[in-house]
C-alpha positions as semicolon CSV with decimal commas, in nm:
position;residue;x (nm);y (nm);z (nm)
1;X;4,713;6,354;5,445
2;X;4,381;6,524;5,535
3;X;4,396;6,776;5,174
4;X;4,449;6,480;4,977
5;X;4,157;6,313;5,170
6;X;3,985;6,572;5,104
7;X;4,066;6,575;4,723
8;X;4,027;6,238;4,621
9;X;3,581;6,265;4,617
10;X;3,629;6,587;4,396
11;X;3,885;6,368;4,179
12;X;3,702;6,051;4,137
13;X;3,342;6,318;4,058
14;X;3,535;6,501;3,798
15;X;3,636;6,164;3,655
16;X;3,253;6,036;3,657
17;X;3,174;6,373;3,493
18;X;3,435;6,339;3,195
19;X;3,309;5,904;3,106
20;X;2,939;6,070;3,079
21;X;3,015;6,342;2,896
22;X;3,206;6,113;2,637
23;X;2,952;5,826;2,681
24;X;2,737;5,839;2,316
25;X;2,381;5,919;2,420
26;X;2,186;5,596;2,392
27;X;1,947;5,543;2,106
28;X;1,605;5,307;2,182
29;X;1,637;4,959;2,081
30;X;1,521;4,821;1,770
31;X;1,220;4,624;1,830
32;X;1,204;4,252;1,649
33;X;1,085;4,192;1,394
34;X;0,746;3,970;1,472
35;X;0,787;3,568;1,442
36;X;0,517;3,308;1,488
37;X;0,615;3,018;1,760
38;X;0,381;2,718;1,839
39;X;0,407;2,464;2,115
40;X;0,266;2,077;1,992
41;X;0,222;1,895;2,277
42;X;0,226;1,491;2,185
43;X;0,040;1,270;2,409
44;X;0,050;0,941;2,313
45;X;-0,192;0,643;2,526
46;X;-0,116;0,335;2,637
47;X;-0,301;0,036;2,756
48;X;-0,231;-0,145;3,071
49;X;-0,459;-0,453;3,267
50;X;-0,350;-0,448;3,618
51;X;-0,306;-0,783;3,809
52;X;-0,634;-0,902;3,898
53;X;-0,765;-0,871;4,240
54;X;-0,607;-0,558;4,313
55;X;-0,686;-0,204;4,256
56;X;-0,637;0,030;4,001
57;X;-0,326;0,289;4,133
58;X;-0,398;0,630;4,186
59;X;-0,258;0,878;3,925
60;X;0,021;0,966;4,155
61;X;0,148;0,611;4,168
62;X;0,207;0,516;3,796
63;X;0,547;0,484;3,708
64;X;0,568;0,521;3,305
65;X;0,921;0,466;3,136
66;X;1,005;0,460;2,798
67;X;1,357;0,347;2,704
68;X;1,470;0,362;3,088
69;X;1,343;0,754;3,077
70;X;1,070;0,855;3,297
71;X;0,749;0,976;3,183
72;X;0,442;1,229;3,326
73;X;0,133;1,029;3,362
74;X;-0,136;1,326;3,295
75;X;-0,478;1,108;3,336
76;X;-0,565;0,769;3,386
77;X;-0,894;0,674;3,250
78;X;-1,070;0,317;3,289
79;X;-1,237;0,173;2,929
80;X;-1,580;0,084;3,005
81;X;-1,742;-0,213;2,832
82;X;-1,512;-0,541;2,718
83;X;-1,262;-0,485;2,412
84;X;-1,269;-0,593;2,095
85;X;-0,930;-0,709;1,933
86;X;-0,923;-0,605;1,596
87;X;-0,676;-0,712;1,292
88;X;-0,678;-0,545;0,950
89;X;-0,548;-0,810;0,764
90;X;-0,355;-0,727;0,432
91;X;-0,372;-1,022;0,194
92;X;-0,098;-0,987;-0,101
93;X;-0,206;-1,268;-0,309
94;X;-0,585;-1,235;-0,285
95;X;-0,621;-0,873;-0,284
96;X;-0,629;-0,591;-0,583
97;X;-0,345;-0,343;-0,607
98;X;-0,585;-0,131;-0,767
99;X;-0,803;-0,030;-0,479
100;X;-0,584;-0,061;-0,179
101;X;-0,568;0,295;-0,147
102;X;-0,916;0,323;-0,109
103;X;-0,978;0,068;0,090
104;X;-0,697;0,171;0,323
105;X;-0,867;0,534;0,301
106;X;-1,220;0,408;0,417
107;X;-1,067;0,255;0,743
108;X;-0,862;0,542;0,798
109;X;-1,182;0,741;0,812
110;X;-1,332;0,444;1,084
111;X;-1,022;0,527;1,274
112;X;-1,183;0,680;1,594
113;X;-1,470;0,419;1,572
114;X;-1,234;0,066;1,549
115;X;-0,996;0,211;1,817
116;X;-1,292;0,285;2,069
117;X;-1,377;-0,072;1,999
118;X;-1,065;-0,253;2,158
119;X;-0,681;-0,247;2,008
120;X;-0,588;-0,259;1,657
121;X;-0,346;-0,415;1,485
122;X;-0,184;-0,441;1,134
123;X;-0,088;-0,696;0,953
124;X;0,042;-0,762;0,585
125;X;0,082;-1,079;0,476
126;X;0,268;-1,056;0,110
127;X;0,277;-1,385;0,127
128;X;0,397;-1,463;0,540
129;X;0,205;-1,257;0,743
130;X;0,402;-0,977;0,914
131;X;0,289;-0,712;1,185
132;X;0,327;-0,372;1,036
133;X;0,171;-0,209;1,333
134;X;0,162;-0,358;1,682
135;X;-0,211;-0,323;1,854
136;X;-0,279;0,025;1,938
137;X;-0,599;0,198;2,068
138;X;-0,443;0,546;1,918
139;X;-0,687;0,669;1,621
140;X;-0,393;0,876;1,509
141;X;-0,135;0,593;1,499
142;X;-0,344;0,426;1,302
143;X;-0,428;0,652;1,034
144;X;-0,045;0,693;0,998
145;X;-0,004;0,340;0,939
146;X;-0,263;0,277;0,667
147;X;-0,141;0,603;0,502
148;X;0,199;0,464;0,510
149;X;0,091;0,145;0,363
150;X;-0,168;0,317;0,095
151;X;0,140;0,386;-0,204
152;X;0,259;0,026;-0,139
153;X;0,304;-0,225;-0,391
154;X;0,152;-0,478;-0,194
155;X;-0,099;-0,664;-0,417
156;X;-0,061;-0,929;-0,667
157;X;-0,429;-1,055;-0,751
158;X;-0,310;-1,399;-0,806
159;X;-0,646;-1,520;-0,892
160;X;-0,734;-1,287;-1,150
161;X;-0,370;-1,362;-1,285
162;X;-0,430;-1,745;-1,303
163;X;-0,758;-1,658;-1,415
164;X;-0,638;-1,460;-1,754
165;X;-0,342;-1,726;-1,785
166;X;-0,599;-2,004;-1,840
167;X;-0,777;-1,802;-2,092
168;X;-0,464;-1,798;-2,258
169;X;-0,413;-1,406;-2,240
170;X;-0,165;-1,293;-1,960
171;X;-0,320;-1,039;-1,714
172;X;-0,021;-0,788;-1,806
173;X;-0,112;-0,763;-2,218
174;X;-0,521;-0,793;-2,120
175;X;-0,559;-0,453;-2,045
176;X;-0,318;-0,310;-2,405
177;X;-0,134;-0,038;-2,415
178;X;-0,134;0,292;-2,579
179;X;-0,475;0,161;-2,664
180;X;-0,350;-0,094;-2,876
181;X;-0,578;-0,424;-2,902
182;X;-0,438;-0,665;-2,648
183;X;-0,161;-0,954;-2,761
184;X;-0,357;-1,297;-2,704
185;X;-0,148;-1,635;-2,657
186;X;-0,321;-1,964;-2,791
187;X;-0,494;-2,129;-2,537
188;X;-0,486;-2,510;-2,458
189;X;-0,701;-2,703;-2,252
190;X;-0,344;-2,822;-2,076
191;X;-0,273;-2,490;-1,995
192;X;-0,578;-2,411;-1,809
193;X;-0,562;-2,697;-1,580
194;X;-0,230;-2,602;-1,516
195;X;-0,339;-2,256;-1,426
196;X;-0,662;-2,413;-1,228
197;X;-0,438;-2,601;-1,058
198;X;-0,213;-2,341;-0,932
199;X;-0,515;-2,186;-0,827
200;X;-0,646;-2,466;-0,588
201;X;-0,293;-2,506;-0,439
202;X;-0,300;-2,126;-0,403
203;X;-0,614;-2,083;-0,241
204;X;-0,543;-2,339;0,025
205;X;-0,211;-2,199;0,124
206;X;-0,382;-1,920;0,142
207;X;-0,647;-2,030;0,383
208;X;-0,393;-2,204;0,615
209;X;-0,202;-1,883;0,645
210;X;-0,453;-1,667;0,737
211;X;-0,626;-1,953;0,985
212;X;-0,253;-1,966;1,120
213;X;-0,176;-1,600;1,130
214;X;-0,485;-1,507;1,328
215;X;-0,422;-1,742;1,634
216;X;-0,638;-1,761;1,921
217;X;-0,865;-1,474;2,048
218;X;-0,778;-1,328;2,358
219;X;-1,044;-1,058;2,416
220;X;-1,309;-1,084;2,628
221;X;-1,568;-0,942;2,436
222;X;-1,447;-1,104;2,081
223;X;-1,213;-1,047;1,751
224;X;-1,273;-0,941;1,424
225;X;-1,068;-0,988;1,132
226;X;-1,102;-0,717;0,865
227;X;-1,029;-0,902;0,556
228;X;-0,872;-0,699;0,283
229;X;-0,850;-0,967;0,030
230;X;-1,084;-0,957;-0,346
231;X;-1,151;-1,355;-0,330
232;X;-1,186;-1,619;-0,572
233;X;-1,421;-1,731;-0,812
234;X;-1,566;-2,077;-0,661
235;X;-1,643;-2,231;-1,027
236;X;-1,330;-2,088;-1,182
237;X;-1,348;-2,426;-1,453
238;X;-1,683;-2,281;-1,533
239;X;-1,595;-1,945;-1,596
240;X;-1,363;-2,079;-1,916
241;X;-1,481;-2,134;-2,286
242;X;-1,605;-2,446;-2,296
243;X;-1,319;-2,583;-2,517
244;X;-1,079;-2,503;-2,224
245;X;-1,260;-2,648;-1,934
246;X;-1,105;-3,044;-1,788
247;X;-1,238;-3,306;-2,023
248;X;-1,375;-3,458;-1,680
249;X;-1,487;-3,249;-1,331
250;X;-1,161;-3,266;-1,148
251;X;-1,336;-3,135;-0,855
252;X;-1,169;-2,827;-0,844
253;X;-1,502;-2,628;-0,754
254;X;-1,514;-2,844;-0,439
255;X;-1,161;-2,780;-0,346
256;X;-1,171;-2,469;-0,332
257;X;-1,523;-2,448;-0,150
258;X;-1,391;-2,686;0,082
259;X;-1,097;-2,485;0,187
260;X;-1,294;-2,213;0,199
261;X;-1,542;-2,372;0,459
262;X;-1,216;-2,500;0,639
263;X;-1,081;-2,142;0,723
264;X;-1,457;-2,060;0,825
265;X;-1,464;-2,305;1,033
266;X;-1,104;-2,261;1,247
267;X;-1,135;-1,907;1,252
268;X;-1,509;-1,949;1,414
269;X;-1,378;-2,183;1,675
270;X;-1,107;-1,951;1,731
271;X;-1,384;-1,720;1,789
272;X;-1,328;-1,445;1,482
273;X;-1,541;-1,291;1,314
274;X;-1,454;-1,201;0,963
275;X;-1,557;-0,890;0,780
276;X;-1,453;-0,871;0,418
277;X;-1,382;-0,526;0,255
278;X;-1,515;-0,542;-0,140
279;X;-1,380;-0,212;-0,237
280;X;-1,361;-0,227;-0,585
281;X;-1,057;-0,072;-0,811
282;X;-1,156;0,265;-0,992
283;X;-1,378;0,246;-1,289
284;X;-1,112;0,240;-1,660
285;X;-1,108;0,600;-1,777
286;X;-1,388;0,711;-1,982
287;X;-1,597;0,480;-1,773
288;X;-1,877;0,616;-1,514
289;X;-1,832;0,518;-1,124
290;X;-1,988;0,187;-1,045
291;X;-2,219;0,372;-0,818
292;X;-2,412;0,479;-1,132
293;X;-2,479;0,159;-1,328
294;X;-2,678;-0,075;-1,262
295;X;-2,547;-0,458;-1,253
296;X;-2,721;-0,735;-1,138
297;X;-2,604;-0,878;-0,819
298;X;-2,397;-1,175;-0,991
299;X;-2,172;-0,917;-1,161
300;X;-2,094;-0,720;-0,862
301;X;-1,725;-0,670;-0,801
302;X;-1,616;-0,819;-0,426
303;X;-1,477;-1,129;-0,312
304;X;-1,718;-1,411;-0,335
C-alpha cells in the first residue's frame, strides 16, 4: 500500500505530461471585425396640474405609469408664465389641396415656438371635425403629425368648386389636360343660383362646425385657433358674368357675411382668437413664384 501511494503522483504527472504534449498549441484569437452601435434614448414629456393648494412633489415622489408599467421620472420642471391652448384646425371643405403641404411645412418649422406657448392639438375636420393628435407640448410629436398629414388627400375647395360650376365650367376640366383648351358646359342663370346656393348652405355649416368643434377655452392665458381654411368670396353673385348673376339680389352676399360675423362672434365669446394661414398653392409651371409679381392687394390669394 505505501509503493502504490507512492506511485499514484508520478502516474497522474505522467498523465498531465502526455494531454499537453497532445494539446494543439493555441493560436491568438481573431479579432472582430469593427461594427458601429448607437444607443437613442427617447424621452418623451408630459403635462400634469397638481390639485390646487398643495405642493408640487419632489422628483422622488412621482409615480409615472404607462399601460400599468412603471416609468423613471428624470426631471420635473415647472412652465413659467400661463399657457396658451392651441388648435391647428384642418378645414376639408374650405381649404386648398394644393398648398397643404406647405402650409403644414411652415408650422412644422414654428414647432418649438407653438409648443413653448401652451399644448397643441390637431384637428381635421373633412367634414366632422376629428382629433388627429391629442394636445401635446412635444415639438417633435408635432412635427410628426403634420408630416403625417402633409401627403393627405384632405382638401376639397368646395368654394372654388361651386364657384367654376356656376360659371358653367367644372373645376376638374378648368385647368385642361395635356394642354388641351379646357371643355366648357353652357351656363344658365338657373344653374348658378343653384351653385350660389349650395354655397350659402355650405358656408354656414361650415361656420357652425367649426364654432361647435372649438368649444370653450380652458386656458388661463387664452386659445388660438390656427385656421387652415382658403375662405370664400363674400360677393360670389358679383364675381359672375353679368348674364349669370339672380335677376333680383337674393341676399346671398349678406348671408354669407352674416355667418361669417356669427362664427366671429361665438368663437370671441368663447374667448379664441383666430389666425388664418393664406398659404397659397404653387405658382402653374412656367409661371414665376408669387413672391415676384406684383398684384394689387384685391388679387391677393388668401381667404377673405
Amino acid at each position: 500500500m505505501h509503493r502504490a501511494a507512492r506511485r499514484l503522483p508520478l502516474g497522474l504527472a505522467a498523465l498531465a505530461l502526455l494531454l499537453v504534449a497532445a494539446a494543439p498549441s493555441r493560436r491568438p484569437p481573431t479579432p472582430l471585425p469593427p461594427y458601429e452601435q448607437s444607443i437613442e434614448v427617447v424621452e418623451t414629456s408630459v403635462l400634469v396640474t397638481p390639485p390646487p393648494l398643495r405642493r408640487a412633489p419632489a422628483l422622488d415622489e412621482w409615480r409615472l405609469l404607462e399601460n400599468g408599467v412603471p416609468r423613471t421620472v428624470e426631471r420635473v420642471e415647472e412652465l413659467v408664465g400661463d399657457a396658451w391652448e392651441l388648435a391647428i384646425w384642418v378645414d376639408g371643405p374650405l381649404c386648398d389641396q394644393r398648398a397643404l403641404s406647405r402650409t403644414l411645412l411652415g408650422l412644422a418649422f414654428q414647432a418649438e415656438a407653438l409648443t413653448r406657448a401652451g399644448s397643441v392639438r390637431v384637428v381635421v375636420a373633412d367634414p366632422e371635425p376629428r382629433t388627429v393628435l391629442a394636445a401635446t407640448r412635444e415639438p417633435r410629436v408635432l412635427v410628426r403629425a403634420l408630416a403625417e398629414l402633409s401627403p393627405q388627400s384632405l382638401c376639397s375647395g368646395e368654394p372654388d368648386a361651386l364657384l367654376w360650376q356656376a360659371r358653367g365650367m367644372p373645376r376638374a376640366t378648368a385647368a385642361g389636360t395635356n394642354g388641351a383648351r379646357p371643355a366648357t358646359q353652357p351656363a344658365t342663370r338657373e344653374g348658378a343660383a343653384t351653385a350660389l346656393a349650395a354655397l350659402r348652405t355650405l358656408v354656414e355649416r361650415r361656420a357652425s362646425v367649426i364654432a361647435n368643434g372649438a368649444g370653450g377655452c380652458q386656458a388661463s392665458a387664452g386659445c388660438a385657433l390656427l385656421l387652415i381654411a382658403h375662405g370664400y368670396p363674400l360677393d360670389a353673385d358679383m364675381r359672375l358674368p353679368a348674364e349669370l348673376r339672380p335677376a333680383a339680389d337674393d341676399g346671398l352676399g349678406n348671408a354669407l357675411s352674416a355667418a361669417t360675423e356669427d362664427l366671429a362672434r361665438r368663437l370671441a365669446v368663447a374667448r379664441w382668437l383666430v389666425l388664418a394661414l393664406p398659404f397659397a398653392p404653387p405658382p402653374p409651371v412656367g409661371e414665376d413664384d408669387e413672391a415676384h409679381r406684383t398684384l394689387p392687394r384685391e388679387a391677393r390669394p388668401g381667404p377673405e
